[in-house]
C-alpha atoms as one frame of an Amber mdcrd trajectory, in Angstrom:
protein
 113.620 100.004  90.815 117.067 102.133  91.036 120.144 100.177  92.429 123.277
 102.417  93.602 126.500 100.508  94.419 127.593 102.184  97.565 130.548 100.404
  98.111 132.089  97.401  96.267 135.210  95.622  96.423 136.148  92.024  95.688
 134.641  90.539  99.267 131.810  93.061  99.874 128.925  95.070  98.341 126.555
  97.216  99.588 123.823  98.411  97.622 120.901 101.221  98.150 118.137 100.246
  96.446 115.000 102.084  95.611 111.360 102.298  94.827 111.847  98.366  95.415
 109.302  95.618  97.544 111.279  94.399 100.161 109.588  91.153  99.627 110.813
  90.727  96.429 114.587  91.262  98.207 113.850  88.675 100.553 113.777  86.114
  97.672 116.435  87.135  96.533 118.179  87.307 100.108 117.113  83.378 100.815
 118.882  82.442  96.865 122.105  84.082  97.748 122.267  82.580 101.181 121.791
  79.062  99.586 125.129  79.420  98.011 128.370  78.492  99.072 130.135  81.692
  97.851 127.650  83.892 100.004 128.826  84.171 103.701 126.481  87.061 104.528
 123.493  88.494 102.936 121.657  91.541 104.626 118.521  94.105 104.169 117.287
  97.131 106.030 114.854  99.279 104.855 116.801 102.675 105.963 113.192 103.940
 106.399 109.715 103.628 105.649 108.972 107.319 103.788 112.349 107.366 101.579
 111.238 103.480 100.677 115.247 103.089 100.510 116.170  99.197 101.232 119.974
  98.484 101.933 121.705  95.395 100.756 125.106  94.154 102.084 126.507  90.861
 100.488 129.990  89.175 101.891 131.013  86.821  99.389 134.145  84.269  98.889
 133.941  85.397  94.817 132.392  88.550  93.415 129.625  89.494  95.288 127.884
  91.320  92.436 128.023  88.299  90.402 126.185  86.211  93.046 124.081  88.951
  93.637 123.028  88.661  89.752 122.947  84.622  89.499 120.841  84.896  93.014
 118.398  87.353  90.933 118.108  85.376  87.846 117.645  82.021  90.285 114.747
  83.754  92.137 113.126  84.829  88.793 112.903  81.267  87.670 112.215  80.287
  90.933 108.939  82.941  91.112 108.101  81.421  87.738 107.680  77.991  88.763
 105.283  78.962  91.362 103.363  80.782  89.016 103.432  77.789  86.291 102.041
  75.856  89.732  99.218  78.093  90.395  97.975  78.841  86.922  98.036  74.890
  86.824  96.077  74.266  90.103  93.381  77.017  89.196  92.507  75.529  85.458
């Protein structure tokens, strides 16, 4: 996964990400929208063949620091289901 800040200033980022699942972004999406700080959280996948996803994120604080907390909250999140399932299937 590559992540290019396209733009970033103390309200907004966007980012380009690639060679990314946009899956993976949605999670991450639905953890920054859960916060207070995060008044808009967006992806498009520019296109299907450059497998480029854009990500804009309007924030009250930094939005690269809730982009970062909302990352490491979706990894632990992703872990718990996984502690869940291994559990279920022994």
């Amino acid at each position: 996964m590559q992540i290019h800040v396209l733009k970033s200033d103390s309200k907004e980022a966007n980012l380009s990400i690639k060679e990314a699942d946009i899956g993976t972004l949605y999670v991450v999406q639905h953890e920054l929208l859960k916060t207070t700080n995060v008044d808009f959280a967006g992806i498009v996948m520019k296109h299907p063949l450059t497998n480029e996803i854009w990500m804009r994120i309007n924030s009250k604080s930094s939005p690269i620091k809730d982009a970062v907390t909302a990352t490491n909250a979706a990894i632990k999140s992703v872990d718990d289901l996984k502690k869940l399932l291994n559990s279920k299937i022994k």
